[in-house]
C-alpha positions as a Markdown table, in Angstrom:
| # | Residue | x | y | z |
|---|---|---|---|---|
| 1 | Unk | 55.5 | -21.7 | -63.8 |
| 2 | Unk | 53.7 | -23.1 | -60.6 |
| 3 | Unk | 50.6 | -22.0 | -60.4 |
| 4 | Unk | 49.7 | -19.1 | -57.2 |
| 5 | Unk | 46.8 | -19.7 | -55.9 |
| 6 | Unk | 44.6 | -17.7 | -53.1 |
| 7 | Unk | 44.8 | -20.0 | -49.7 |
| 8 | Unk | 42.6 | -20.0 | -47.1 |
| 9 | Unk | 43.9 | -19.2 | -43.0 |
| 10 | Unk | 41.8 | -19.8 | -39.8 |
| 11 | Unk | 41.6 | -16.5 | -37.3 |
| 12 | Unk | 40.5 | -17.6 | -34.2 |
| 13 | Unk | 38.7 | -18.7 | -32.7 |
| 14 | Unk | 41.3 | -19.2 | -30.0 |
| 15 | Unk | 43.5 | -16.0 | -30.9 |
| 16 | Unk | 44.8 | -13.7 | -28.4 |
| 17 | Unk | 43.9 | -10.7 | -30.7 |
| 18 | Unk | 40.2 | -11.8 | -31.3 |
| 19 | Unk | 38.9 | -10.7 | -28.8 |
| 20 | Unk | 36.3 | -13.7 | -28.0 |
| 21 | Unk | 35.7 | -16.4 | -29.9 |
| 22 | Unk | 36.2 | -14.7 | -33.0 |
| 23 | Unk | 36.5 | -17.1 | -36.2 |
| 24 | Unk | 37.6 | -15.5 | -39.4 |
| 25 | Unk | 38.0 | -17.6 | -42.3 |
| 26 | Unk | 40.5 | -15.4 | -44.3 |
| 27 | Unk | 41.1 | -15.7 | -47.7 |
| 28 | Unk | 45.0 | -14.7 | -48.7 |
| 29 | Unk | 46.7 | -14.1 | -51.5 |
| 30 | Unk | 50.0 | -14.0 | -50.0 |
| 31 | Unk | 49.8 | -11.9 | -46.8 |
| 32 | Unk | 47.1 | -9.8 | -48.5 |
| 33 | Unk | 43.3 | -10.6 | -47.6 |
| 34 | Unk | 41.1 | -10.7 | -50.6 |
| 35 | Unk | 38.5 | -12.0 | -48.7 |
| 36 | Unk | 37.4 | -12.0 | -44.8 |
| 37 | Unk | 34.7 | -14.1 | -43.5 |
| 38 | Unk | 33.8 | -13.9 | -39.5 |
| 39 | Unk | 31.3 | -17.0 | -38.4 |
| 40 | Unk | 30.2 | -16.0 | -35.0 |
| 41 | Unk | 27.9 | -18.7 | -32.7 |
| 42 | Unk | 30.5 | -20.1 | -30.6 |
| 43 | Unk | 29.0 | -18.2 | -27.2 |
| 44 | Unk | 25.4 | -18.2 | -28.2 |
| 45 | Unk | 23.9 | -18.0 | -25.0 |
| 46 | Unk | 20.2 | -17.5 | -26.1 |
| 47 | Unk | 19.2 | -14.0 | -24.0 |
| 48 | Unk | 16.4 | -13.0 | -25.9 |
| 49 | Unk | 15.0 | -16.4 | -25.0 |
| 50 | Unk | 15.7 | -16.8 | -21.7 |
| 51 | Unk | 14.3 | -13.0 | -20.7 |
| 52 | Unk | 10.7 | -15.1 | -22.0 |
| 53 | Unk | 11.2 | -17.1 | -19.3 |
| 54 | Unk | 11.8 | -14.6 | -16.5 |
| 55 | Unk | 10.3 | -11.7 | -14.9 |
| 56 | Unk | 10.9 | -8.7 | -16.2 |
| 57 | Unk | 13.4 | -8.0 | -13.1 |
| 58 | Unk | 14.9 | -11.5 | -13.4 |
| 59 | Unk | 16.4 | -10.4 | -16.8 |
| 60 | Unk | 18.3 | -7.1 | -15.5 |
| 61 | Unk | 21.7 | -9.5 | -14.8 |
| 62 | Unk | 21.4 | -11.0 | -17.7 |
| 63 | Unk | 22.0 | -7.7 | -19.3 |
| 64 | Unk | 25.4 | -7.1 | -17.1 |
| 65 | Unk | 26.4 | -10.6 | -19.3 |
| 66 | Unk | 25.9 | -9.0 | -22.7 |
| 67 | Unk | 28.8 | -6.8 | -23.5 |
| 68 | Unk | 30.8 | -7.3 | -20.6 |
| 69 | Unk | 32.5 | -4.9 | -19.6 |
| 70 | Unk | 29.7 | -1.8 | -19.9 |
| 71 | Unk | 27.3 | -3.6 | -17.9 |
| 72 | Unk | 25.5 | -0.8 | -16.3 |
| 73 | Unk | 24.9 | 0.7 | -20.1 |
| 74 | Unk | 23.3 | -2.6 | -21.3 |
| 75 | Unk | 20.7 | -2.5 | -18.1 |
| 76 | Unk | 20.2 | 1.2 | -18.8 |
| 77 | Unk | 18.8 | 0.4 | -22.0 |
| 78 | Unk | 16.9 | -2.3 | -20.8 |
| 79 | Unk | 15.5 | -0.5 | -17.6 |
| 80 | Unk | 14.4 | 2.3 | -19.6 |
| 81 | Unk | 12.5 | -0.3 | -22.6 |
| 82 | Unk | 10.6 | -1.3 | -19.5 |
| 83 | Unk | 10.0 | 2.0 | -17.9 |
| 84 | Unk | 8.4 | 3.4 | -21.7 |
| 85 | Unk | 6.0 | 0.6 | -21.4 |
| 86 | Unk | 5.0 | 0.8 | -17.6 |
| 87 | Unk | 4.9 | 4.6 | -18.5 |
| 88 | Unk | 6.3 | 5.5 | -14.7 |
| 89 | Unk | 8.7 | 8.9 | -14.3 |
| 90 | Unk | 12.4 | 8.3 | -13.2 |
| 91 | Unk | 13.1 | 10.3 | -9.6 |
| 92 | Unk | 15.7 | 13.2 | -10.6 |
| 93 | Unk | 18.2 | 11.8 | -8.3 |
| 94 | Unk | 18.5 | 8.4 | -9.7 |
| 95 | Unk | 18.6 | 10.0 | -13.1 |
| 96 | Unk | 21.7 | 11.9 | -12.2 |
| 97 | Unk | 23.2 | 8.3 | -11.0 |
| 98 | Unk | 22.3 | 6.5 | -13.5 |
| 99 | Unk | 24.3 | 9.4 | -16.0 |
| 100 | Unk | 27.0 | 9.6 | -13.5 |
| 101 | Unk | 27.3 | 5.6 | -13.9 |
| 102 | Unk | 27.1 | 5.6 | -17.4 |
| 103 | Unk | 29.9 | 7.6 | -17.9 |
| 104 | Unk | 31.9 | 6.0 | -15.4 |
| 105 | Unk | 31.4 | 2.8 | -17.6 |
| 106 | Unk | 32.1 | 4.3 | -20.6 |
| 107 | Unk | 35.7 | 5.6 | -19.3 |
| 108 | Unk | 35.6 | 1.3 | -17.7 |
| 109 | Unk | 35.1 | 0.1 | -21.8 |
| 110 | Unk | 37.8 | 2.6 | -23.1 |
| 111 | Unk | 40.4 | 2.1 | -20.7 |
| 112 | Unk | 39.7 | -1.6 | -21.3 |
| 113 | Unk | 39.7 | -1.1 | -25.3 |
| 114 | Unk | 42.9 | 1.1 | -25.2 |
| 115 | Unk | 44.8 | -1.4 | -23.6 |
| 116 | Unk | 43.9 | -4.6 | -25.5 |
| 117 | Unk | 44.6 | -2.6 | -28.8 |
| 118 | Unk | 47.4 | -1.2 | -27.7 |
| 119 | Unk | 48.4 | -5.1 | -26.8 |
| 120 | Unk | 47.3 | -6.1 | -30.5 |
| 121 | Unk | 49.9 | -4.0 | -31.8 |
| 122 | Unk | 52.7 | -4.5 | -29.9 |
| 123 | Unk | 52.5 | -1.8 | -27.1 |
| 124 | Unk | 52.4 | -3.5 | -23.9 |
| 125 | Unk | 52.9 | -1.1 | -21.1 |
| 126 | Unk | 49.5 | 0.6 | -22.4 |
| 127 | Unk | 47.6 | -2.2 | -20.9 |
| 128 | Unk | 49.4 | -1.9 | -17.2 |
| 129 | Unk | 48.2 | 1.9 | -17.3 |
| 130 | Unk | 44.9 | 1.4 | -17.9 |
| 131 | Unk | 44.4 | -1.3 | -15.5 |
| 132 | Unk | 45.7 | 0.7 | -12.9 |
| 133 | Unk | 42.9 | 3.5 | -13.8 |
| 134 | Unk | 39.8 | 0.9 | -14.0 |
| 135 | Unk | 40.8 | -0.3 | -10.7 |
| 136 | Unk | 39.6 | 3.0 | -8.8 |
| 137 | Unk | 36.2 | 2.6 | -11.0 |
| 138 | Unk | 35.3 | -1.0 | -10.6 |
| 139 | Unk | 35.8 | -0.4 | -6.7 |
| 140 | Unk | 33.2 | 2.4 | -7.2 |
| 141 | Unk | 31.1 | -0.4 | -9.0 |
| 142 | Unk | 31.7 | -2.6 | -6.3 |
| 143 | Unk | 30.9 | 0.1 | -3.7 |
| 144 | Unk | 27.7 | 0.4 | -5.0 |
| 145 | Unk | 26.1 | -3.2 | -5.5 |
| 146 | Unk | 28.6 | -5.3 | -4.2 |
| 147 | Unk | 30.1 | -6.9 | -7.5 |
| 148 | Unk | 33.0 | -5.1 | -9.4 |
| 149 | Unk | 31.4 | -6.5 | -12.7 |
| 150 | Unk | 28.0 | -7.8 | -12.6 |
| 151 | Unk | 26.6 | -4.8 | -11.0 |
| 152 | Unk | 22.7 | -5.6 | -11.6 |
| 153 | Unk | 22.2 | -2.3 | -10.1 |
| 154 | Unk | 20.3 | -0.4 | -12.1 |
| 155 | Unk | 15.9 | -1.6 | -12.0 |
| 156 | Unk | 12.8 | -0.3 | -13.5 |
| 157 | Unk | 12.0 | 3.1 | -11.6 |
| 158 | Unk | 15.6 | 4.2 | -10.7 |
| 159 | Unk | 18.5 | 2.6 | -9.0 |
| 160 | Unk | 18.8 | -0.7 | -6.2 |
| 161 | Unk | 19.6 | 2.5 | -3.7 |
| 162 | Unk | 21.4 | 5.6 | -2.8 |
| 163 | Unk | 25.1 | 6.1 | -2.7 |
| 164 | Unk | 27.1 | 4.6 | 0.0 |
| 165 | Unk | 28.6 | 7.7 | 2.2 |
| 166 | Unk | 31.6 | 5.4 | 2.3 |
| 167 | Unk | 33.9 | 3.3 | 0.6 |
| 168 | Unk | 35.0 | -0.2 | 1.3 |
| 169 | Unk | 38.9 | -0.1 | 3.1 |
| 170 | Unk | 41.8 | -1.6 | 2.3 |
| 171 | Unk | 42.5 | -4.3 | 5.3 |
| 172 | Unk | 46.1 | -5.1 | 6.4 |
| 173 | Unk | 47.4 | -8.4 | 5.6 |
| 174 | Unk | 50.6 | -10.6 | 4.8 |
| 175 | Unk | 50.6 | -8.9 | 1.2 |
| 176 | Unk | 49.8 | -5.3 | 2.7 |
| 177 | Unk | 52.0 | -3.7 | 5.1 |
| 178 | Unk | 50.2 | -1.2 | 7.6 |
| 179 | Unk | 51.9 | 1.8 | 5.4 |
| 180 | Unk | 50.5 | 0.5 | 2.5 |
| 181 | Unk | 47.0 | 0.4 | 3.6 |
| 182 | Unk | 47.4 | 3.6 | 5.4 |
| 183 | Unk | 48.4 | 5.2 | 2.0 |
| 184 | Unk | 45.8 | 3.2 | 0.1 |
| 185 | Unk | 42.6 | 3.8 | 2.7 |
| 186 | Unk | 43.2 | 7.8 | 2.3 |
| 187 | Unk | 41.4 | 8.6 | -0.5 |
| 188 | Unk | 38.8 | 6.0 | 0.8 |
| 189 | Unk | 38.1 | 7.9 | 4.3 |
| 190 | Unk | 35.0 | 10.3 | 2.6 |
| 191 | Unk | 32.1 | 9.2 | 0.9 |
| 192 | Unk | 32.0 | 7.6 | -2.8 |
| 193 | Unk | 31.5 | 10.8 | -4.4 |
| 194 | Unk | 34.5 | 11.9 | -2.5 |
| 195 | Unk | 36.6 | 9.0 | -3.8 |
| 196 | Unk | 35.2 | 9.5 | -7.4 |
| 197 | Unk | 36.1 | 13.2 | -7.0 |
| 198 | Unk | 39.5 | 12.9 | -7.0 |
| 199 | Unk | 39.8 | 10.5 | -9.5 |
| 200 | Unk | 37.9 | 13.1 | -11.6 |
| 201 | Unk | 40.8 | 15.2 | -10.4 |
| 202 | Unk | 43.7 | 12.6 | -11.8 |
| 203 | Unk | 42.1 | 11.9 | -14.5 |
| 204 | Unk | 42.8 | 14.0 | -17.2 |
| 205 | Unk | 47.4 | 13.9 | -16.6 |
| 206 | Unk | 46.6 | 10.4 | -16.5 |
| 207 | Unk | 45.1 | 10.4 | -20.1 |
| 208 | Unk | 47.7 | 13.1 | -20.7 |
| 209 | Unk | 50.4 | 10.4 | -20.5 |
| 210 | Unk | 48.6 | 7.8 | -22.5 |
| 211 | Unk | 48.6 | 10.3 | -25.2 |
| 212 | Unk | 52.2 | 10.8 | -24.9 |
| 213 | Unk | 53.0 | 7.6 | -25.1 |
| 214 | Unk | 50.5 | 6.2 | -28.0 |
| 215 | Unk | 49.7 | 9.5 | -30.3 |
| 216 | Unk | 52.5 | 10.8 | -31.7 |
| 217 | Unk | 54.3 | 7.1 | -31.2 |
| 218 | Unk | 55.6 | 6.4 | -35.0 |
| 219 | Unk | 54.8 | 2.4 | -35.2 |
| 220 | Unk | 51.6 | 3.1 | -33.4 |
| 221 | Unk | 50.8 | 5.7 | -36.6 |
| 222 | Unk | 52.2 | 3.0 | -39.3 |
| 223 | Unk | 49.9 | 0.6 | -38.0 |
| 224 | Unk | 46.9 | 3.1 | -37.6 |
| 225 | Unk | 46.7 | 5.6 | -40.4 |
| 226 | Unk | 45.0 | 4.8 | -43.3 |
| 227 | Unk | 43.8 | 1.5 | -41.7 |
| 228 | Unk | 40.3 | 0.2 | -41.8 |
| 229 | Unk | 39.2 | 3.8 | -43.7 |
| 230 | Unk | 35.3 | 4.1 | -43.9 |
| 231 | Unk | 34.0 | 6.8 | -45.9 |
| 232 | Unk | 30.7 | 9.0 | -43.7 |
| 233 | Unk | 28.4 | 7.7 | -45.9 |
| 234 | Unk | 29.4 | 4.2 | -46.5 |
| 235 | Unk | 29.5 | 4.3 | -42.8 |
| 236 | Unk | 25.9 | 5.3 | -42.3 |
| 237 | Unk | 24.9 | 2.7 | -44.8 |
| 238 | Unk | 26.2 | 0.0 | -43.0 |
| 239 | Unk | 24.5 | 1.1 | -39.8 |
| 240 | Unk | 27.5 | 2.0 | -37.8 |
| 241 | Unk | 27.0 | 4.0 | -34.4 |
| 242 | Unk | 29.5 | 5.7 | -31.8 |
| 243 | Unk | 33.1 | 5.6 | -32.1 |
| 244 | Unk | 32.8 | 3.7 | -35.3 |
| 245 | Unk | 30.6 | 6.3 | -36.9 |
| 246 | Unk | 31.8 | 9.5 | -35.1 |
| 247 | Unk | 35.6 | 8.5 | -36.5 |
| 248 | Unk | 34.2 | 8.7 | -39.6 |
| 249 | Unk | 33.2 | 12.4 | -39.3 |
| 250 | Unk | 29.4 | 11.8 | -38.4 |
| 251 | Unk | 28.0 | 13.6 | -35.5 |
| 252 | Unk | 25.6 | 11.5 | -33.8 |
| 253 | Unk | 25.3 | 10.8 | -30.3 |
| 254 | Unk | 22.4 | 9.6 | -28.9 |
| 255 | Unk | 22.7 | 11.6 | -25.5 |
| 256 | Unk | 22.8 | 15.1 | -27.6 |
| 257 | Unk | 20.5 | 14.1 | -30.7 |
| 258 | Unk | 17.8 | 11.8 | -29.1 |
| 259 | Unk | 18.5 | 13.3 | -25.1 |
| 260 | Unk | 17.5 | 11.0 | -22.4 |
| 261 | Unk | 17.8 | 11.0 | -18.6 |
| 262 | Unk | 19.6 | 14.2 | -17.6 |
| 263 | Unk | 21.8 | 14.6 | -20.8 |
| 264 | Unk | 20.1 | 17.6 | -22.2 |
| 265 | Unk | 21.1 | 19.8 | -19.0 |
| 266 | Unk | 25.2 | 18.6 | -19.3 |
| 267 | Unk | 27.8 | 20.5 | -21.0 |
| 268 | Unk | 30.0 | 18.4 | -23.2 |
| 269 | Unk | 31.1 | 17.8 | -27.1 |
| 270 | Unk | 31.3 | 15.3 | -29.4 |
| 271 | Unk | 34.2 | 14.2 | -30.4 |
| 272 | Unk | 34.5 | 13.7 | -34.6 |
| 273 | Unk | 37.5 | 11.9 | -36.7 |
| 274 | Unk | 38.5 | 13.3 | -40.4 |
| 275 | Unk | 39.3 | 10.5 | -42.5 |
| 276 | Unk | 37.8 | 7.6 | -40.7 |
| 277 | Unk | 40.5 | 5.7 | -40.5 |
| 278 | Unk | 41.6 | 3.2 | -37.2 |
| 279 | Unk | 44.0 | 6.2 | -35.8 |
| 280 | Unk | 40.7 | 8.9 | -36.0 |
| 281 | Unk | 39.1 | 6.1 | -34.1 |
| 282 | Unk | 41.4 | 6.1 | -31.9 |
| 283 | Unk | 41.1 | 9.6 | -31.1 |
| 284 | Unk | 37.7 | 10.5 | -30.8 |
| 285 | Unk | 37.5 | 7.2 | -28.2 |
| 286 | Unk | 40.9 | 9.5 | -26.3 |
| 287 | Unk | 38.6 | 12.6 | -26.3 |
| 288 | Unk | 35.3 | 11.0 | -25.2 |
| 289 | Unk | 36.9 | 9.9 | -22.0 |
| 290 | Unk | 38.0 | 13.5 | -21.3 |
| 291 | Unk | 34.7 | 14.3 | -22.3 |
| 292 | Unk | 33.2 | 11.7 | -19.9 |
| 293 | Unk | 35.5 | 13.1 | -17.3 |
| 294 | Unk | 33.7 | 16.3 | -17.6 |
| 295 | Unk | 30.1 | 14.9 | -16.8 |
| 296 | Unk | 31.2 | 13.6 | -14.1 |
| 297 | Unk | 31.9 | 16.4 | -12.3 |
| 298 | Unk | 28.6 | 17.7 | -13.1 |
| 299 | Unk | 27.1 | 14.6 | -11.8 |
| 300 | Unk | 28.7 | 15.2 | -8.8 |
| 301 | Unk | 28.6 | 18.6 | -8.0 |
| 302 | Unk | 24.6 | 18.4 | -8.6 |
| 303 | Unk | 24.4 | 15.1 | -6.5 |
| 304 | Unk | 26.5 | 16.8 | -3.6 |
| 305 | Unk | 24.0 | 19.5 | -3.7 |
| 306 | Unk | 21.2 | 17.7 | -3.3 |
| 307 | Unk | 22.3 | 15.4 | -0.8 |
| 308 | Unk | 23.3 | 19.0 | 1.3 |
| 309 | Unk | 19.2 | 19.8 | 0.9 |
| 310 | Unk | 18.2 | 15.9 | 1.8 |
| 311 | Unk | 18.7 | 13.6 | -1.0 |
| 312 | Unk | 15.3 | 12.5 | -3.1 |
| 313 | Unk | 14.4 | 9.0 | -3.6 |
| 314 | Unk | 16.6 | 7.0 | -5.8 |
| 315 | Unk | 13.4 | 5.1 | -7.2 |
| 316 | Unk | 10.0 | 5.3 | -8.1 |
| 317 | Unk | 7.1 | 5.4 | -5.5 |
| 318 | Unk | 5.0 | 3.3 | -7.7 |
| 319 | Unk | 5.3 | -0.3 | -5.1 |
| 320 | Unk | 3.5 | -1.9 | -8.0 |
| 321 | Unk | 6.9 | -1.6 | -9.7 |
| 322 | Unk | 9.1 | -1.0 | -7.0 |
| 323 | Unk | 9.8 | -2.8 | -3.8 |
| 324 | Unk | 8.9 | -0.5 | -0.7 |
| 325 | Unk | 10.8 | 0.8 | 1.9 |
| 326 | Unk | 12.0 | -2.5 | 4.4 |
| 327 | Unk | 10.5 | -0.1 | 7.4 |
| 328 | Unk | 7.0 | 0.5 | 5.7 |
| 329 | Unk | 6.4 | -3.2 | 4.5 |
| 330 | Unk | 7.2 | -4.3 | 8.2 |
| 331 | Unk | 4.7 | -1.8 | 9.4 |
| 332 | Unk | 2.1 | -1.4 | 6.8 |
| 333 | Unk | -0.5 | -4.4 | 5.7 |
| 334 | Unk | -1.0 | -2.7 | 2.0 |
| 335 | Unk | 2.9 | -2.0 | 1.7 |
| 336 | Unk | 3.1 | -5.8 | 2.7 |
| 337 | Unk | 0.9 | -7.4 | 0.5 |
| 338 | Unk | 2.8 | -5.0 | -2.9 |
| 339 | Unk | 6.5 | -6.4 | -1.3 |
| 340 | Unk | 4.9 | -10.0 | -1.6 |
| 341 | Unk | 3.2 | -9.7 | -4.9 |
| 342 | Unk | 6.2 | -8.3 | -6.4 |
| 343 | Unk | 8.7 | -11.2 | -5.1 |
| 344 | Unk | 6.2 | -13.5 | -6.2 |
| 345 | Unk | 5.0 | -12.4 | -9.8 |
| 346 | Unk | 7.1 | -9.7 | -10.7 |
| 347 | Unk | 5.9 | -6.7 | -12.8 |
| 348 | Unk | 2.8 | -6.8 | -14.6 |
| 349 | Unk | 4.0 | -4.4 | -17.7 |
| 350 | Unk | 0.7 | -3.3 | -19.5 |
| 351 | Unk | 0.3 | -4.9 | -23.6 |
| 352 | Unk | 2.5 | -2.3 | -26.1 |
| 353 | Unk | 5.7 | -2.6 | -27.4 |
| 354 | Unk | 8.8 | -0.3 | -27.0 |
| 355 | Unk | 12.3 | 0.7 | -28.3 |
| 356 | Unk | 14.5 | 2.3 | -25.9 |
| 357 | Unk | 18.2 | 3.3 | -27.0 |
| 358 | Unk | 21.2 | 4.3 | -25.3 |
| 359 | Unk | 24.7 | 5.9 | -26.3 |
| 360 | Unk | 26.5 | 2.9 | -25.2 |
| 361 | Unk | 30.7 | 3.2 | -25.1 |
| 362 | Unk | 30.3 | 1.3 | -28.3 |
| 363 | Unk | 27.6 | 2.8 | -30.2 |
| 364 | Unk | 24.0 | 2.5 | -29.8 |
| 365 | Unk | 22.8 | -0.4 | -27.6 |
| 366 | Unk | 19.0 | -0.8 | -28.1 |
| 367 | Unk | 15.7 | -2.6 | -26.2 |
| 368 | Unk | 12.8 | -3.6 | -28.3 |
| 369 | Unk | 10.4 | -5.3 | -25.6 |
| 370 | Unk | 6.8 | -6.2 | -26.6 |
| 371 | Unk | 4.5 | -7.5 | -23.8 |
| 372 | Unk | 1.1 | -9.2 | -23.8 |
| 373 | Unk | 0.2 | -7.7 | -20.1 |
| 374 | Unk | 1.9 | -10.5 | -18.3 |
| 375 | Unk | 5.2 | -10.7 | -15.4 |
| 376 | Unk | 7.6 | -11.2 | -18.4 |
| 377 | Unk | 8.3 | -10.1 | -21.7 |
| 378 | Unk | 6.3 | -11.7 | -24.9 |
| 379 | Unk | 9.4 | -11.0 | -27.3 |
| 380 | Unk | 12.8 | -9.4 | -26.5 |
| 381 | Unk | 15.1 | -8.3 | -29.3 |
| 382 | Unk | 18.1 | -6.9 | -28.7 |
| 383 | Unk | 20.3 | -4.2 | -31.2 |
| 384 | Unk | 24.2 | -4.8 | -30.2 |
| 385 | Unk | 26.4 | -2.3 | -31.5 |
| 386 | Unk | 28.9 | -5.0 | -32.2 |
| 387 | Unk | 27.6 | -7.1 | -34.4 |
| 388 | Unk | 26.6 | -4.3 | -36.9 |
| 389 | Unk | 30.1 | -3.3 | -36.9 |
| 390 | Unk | 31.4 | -7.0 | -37.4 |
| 391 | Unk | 29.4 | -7.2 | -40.5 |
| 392 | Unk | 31.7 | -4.8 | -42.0 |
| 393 | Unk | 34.5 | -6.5 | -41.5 |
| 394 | Unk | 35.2 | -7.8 | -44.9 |
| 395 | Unk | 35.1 | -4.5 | -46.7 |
| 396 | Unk | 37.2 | -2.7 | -44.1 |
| 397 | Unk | 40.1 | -5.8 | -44.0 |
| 398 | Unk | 40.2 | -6.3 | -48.2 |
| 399 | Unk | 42.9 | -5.0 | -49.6 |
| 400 | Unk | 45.2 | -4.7 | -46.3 |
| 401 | Unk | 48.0 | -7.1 | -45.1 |
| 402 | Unk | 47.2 | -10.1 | -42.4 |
| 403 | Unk | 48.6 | -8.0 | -39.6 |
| 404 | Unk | 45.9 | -5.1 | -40.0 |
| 405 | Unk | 43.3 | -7.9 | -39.6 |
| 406 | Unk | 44.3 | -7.3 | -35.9 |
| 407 | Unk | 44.3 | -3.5 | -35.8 |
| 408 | Unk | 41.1 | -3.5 | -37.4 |
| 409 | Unk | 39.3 | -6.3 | -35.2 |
| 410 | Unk | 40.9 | -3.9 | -32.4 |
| 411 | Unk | 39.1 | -0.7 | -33.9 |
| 412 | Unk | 35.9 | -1.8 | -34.3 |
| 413 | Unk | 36.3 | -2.8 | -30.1 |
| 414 | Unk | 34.3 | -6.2 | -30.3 |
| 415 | Unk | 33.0 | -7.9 | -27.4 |
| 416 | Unk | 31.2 | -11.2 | -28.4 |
| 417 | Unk | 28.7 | -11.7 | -25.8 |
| 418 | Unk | 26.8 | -8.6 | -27.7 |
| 419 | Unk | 27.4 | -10.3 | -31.1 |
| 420 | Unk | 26.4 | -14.0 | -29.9 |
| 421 | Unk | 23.6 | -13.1 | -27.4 |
């Protein structure tokens, strides 16, 4: 008889299911994987480096670059590293913004993620719906800081500024009729928080429909269930957080556990999976955007409030971290002079070091900054949720056929410029 023998198969990194430039070096005996091996490097764009090299404002859009597509969350974590050093309180209102944005990007990453996975196993009108949905959000990103993915919007102190009171219009053109734009502009004649209000309002039939078409699905169950199973504590010992650890029937979440910003006077729940398997995953990621959903409304009920009493400042007052007003540094030598030193050098962040996490749509995305009392940072180290999660690929893919390689890479939702830095 011929001898069998294991054989070896390149995954990536040029695979439409890898999401990046994923290698895997899987090891197959027939279309089982005994063994799977991810080599990551391929986007290595040196971050941590670079952020020695720049003021400590300069690195904010770098952050936007990590995992991108929750870019406010990565300069939330950053902004907040910065802000436990300076020491310096957040104004209310930006605090409610920067929640408000937070979940808006979370909804952004699992939109994103339920599409593509839905696309790794074979269901390809999932990622037409939830393309349609990110739309309305990413033109709220744009509103706000005039990119629809880059947003570097988020700084030390608070937020670049206030919300616009309204919303960029639809303009007619040889691709839109005048109807069109009419029918398009009309939920864009209020104020942002008008526009996001009634996508709050959609929002939740919308996710009803994904649900009918995805959860009781049969082939999207047979390639789910029982995939990818990670016991709660095998899960905890390999460092997993978010989705990844709440499927597994942990409950941890950063904003209820470890409370930061305004999290701790919001009403919502944390979703938990049973068995741990890729179709629990799946769910608790379905639930958090309803729950999501719900904090937005909060956000904005308590942001139209206060803008009816005369919105707050949106950053700090502190111009020695802060930028004053354009008016005052026109009109006032001392304003002058901090607008000039800041352009110049940047912040000076006083010697310490800090760790500052945040419940990041993918699990917890973490700062730790050490500085030496100068404009930019001594050290920067970065904790992706990603790449902790990659790590485990091997034990989740062993025993399972070639084709769950997919639905598992798609489960743990990878983005590689988190992994690579």
């Amino acid at each position: 008889m011929a001898d069998i023998r294991n054989y070896t198969l390149n995954f990536g990194p040029q695979h439409p299911a890898a999401h990046g430039v994923l290698r895997m070096v899987l090891e197959l005996d027939g279309e089982v994987v005994v063994r799977a091996d991810p080599h990551i490097g391929l986007l290595h764009r040196a971050t941590e480096k670079l952020a020695e090299n720049k003021t400590w404002v300069q690195s904010v859009p770098y952050m936007d670059r990590l995992d991108y597509v929750s870019m406010m969350c990565n300069e939330h974590g950053y902004c907040m590293a910065i802000e436990k050093l300076l020491g310096i309180e957040v104004p209310i209102r930006a605090q409610y913004i920067r929640v408000m944005f937070d979940e808006i990007t979370r909804i952004l990453n699992h939109l994103l993620w339920v599409g593509t996975h839905g696309l790794d196993v074979g269901a390809m009108t999932m990622v037409l719906y939830a393309f349609r949905e990110r739309e309305d959000l990413v033109d709220v990103y744009e509103a706000v800081s005039g990119a629809r993915m880059h947003a570097a919007y988020y700084r030390p102190g608070g937020v670049y500024r206030d919300l616009p009171d309204r919303m960029p219009q639809y303009k007619e053109s040889k691709w839109k009729s005048a109807a069109e734009v009419k029918s398009l502009n009309d939920i864009r004649s209020g104020s942002l928080l008008d526009f996001l209000e009634d996508f709050v309002t959609r929002f939740p039939k919308l996710l009803d429909e994904y649900e009918t078409l995805l959860t009781d699905n049969r082939i999207w169950k047979q390639r789910l269930v029982d995939v990818g199973i990670v016991s709660p504590e095998r899960a905890m010992q390999l460092g997993f957080t978010g989705p990844m650890l709440r499927g597994s029937g942990v409950a941890w979440d950063l904003r209820k556990k470890q409370p930061y910003e305004v999290y701790d006077r919001l009403d919502f729940d944390i979703p938990v999976g049973v068995t741990g398997d890729s179709y629990d995953r799946y769910l608790v990621r379905m639930e958090e955007m309803r729950q999501s959903n719900r904090i937005l409304r909060q956000c904005i009920d308590w942001l139209r409030n206060d803008s009816a009493k005369g919105a707050g400042p949106v950053i700090s007052d502190n111009h020695k971290v802060a930028p004053p007003p354009r008016e005052g540094m026109k009109s006032n030598m001392e304003e002058l002079i901090h607008h000039f030193k800041l352009c110049t050098e940047g912040i000076h962040v006083p010697e310490g070091e800090a760790y500052a996490a945040v419940e990041h749509p993918k699990g917890e995305f973490g700062i730790y900054a050490i500085s030496d009392g100068a404009n930019k940072p001594y050290r920067l180290k970065i904790r992706p949720p990603g790449y902790v999660h990659l790590s485990a690929m091997n034990e989740m893919a062993k025993g399972h056929m070639l084709a769950d390689v997919v639905a598992i890479v798609g489960t743990m939702d990878i983005v590689f410029g988190e992994i690579d830095r």
